[in-house]
DRENFISE-296073 format. One record per residue (C-alpha): residue number from 1; residue in three letters; x, y, z. Coordinates in pm, 1 decimal. Layout:
<pamars>
(pamar NUM "ala" (X Y Z));
...
</pamars>
This chain:
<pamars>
(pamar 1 "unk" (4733.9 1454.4 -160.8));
(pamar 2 "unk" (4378.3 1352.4 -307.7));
(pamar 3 "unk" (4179.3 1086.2 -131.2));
(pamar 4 "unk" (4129.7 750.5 -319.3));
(pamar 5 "unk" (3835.2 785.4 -530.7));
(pamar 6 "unk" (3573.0 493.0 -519.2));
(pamar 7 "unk" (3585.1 262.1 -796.8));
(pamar 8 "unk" (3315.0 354.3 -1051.0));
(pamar 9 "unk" (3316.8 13.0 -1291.7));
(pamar 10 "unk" (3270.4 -338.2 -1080.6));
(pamar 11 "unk" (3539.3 -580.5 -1145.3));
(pamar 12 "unk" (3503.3 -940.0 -1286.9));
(pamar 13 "unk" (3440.1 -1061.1 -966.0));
(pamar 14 "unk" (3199.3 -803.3 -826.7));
(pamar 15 "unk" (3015.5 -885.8 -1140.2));
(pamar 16 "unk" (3018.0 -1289.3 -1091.6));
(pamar 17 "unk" (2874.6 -1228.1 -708.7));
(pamar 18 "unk" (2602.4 -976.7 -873.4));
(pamar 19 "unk" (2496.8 -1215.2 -1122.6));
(pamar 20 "unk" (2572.5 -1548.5 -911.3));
(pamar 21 "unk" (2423.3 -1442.2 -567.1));
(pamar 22 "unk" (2187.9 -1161.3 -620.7));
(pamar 23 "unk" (2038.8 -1146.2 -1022.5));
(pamar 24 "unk" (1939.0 -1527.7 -933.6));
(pamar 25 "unk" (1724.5 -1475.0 -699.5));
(pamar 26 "unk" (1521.7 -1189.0 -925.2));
(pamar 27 "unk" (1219.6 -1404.5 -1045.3));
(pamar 28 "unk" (1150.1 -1501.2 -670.1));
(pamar 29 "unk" (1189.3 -1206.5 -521.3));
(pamar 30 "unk" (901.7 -1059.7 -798.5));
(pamar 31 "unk" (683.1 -1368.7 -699.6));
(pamar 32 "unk" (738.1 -1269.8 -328.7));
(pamar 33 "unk" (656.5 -919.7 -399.9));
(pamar 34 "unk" (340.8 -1017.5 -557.7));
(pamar 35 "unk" (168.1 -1231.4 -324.8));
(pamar 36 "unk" (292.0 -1077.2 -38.4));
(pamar 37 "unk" (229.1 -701.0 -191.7));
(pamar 38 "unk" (-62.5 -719.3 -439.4));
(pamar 39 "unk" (-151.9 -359.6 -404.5));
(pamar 40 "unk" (224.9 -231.3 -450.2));
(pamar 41 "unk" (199.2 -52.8 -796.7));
(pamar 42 "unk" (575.5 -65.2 -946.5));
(pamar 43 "unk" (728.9 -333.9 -859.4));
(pamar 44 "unk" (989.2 -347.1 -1143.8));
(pamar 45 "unk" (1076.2 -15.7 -956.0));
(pamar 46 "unk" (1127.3 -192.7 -601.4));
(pamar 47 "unk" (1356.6 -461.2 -778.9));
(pamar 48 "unk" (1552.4 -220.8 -919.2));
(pamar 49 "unk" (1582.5 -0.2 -640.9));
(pamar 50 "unk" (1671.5 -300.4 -413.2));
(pamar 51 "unk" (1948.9 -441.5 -678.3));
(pamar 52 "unk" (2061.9 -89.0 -647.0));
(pamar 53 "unk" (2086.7 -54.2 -249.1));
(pamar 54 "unk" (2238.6 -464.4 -187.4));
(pamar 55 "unk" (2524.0 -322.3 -452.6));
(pamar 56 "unk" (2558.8 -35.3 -237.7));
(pamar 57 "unk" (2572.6 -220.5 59.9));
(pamar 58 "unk" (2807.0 -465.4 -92.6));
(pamar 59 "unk" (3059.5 -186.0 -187.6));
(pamar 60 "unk" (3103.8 -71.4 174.7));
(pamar 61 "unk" (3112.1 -458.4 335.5));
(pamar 62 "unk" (3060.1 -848.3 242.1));
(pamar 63 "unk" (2693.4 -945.0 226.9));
(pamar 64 "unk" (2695.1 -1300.2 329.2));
(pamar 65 "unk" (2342.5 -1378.3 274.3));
(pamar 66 "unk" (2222.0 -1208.6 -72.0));
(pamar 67 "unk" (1924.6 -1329.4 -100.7));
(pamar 68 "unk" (1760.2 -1261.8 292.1));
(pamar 69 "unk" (1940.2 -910.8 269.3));
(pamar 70 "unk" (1777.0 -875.6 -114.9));
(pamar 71 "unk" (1453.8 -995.3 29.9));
(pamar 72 "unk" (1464.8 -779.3 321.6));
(pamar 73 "unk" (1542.2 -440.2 117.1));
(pamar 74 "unk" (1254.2 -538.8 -71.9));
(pamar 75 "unk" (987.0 -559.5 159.6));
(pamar 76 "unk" (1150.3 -259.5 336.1));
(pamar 77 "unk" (1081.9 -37.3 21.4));
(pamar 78 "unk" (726.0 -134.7 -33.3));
(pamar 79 "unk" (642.5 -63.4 354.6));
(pamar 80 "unk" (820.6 293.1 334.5));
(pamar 81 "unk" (654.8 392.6 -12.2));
(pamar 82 "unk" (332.9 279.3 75.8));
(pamar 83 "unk" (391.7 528.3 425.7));
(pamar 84 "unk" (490.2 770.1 194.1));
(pamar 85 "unk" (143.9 778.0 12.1));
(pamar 86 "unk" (-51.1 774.0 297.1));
(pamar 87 "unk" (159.8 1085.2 477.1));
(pamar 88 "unk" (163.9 1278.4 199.2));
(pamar 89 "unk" (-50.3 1088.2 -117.7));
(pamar 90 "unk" (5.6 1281.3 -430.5));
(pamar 91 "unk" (-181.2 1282.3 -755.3));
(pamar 92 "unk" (-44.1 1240.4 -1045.8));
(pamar 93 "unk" (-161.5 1461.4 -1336.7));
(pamar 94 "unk" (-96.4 1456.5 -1727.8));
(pamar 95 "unk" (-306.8 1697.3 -1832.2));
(pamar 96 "unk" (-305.4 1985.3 -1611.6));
(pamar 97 "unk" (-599.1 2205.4 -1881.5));
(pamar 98 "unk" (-788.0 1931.2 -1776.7));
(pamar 99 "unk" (-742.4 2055.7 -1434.0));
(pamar 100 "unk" (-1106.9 2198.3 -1295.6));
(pamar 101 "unk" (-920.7 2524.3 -1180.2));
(pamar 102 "unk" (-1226.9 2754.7 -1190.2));
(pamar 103 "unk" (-1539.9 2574.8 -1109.7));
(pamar 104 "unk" (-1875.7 2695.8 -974.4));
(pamar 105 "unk" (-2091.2 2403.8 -861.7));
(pamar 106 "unk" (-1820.2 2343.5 -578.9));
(pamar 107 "unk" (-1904.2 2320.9 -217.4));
(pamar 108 "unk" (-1871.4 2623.7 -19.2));
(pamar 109 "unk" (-1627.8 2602.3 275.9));
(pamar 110 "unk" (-1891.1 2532.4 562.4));
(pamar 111 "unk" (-2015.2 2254.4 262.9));
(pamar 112 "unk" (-1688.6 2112.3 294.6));
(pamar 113 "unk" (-1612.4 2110.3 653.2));
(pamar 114 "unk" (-1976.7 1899.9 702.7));
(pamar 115 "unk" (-1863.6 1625.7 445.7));
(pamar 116 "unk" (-1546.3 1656.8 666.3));
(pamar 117 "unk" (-1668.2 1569.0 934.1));
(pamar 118 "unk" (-1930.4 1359.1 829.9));
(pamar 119 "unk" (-1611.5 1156.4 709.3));
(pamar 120 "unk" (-1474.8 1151.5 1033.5));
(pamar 121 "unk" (-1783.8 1067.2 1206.5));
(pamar 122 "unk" (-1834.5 722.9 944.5));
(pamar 123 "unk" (-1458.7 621.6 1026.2));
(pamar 124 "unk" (-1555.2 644.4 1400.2));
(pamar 125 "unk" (-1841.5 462.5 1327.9));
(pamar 126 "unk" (-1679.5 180.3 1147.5));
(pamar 127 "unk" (-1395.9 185.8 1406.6));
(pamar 128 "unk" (-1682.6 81.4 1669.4));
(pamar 129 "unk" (-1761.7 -191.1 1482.3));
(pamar 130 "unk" (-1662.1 -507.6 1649.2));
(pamar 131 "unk" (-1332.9 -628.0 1446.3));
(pamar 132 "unk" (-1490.3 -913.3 1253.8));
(pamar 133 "unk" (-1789.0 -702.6 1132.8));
(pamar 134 "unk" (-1570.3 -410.2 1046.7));
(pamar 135 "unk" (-1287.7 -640.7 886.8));
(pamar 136 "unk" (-1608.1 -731.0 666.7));
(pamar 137 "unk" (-1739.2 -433.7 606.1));
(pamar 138 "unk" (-1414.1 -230.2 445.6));
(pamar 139 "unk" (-1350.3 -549.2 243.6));
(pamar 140 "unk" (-1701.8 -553.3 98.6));
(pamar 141 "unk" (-1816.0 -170.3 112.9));
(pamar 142 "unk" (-1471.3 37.8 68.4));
(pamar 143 "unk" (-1238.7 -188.4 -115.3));
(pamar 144 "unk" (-1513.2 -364.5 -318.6));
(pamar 145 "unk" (-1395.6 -699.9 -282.9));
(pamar 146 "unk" (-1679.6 -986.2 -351.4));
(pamar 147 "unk" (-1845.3 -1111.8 -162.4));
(pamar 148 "unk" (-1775.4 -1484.6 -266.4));
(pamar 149 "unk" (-1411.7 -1376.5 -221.6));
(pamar 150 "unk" (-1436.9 -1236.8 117.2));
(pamar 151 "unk" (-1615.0 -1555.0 239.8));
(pamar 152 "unk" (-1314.3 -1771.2 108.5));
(pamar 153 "unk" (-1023.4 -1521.0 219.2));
(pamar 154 "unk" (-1181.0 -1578.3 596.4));
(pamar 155 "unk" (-1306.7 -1928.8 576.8));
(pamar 156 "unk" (-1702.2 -1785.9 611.4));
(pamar 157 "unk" (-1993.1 -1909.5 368.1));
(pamar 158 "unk" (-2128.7 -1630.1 169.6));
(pamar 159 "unk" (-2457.6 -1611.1 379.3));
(pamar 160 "unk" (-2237.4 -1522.0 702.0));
(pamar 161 "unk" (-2028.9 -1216.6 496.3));
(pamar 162 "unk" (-2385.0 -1110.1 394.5));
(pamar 163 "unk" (-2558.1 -1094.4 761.6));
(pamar 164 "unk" (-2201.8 -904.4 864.6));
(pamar 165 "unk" (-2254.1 -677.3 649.1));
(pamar 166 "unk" (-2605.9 -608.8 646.9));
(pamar 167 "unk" (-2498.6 -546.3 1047.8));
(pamar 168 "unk" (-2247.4 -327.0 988.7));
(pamar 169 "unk" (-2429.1 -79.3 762.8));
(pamar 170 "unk" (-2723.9 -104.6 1016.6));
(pamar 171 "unk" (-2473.6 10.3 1278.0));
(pamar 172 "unk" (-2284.1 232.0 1101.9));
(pamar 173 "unk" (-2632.4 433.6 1040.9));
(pamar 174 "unk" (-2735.5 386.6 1383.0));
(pamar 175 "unk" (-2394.1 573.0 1475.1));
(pamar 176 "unk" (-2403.7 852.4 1265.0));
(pamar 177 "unk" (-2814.2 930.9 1353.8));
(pamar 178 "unk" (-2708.3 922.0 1720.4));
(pamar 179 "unk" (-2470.1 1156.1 1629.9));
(pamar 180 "unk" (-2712.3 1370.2 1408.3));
(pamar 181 "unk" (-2616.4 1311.2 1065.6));
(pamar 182 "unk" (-2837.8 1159.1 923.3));
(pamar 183 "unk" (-2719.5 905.6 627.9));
</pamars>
């Protein structure tokens, strides 16, 4: 005797709760995404994907609350992709002859290892900052944000963002000489 097979097509009703409960809530759920998510890069993708999983989830049991669950699977996605990339980040390439496969003005590997840990030694550095100052600094020096916008994102004047950051660099160098790198 064969098992029951699952039922591939949804029914009329399965349909109605897809569209009634869950399809509704779609132009929220991408207004969520973006304000709460601005750096998350496909987030037709993440809709998709999350229509995909609360249908899944409905096949096995009744969803009573759609949209929370909807919401929730959402969010979920973004955190564990963005995790993804920073485990493991991969590059994406379209051209791979464009790829420098051979090429002789590379470092050499002791080259490497000093910008290495000349890296390392910066992050440390920044990591001593204290938090506002640092908070300040990646905003303004790694992420590029303006400074105008910085001031207004933390309720500072522009003057303030400036002296924090003028500190931070001034530390940051400070760090690294003690440490004999000099920047």
């Amino acid at each position: 005797m064969n098992p029951p097979t699952p039922q591939l097509l949804p029914n009329a009703d399965e349909n109605r709760w897809f569209s009634e409960e869950v399809q509704v809530h779609e132009p929220s759920l991408r207004a969520y995404l973006r304000s709460q998510f601005p750096f998350a890069p496909d987030i037709d993708d993440v809709v998709q994907e999350s229509f995909l999983r609360l249908w899944r989830v409905r096949m096995g049991q009744p969803v009573r609350y759609a949209k929370a669950l909807l919401f929730k699977v959402a969010r979920h996605l973004v955190i564990d992709t963005a995790r993804r990339k920073q485990i493991s980040p991969i590059d994406h390439v379209t051209d791979l002859a464009a790829l420098p496969v051979i090429d002789d003005g590379r470092p050499s590997p002791a080259e490497a290892a000093c910008k290495r840990d000349e890296v390392v030694l910066l992050a440390a550095a920044i990591d001593a900052l204290p938090p506002r100052c640092r908070e300040i600094l990646i905003l303004r020096k790694l992420r590029g944000v303006p400074q105008k916008a910085i001031a207004a994102q933390l309720g500072l004047s522009e003057q303030t963002v400036q002296v924090q950051v003028s500190r931070g660099v001034r530390r940051c160098e400070e760090f690294l000489r003690a440490h004999g790198v000099q920047p």
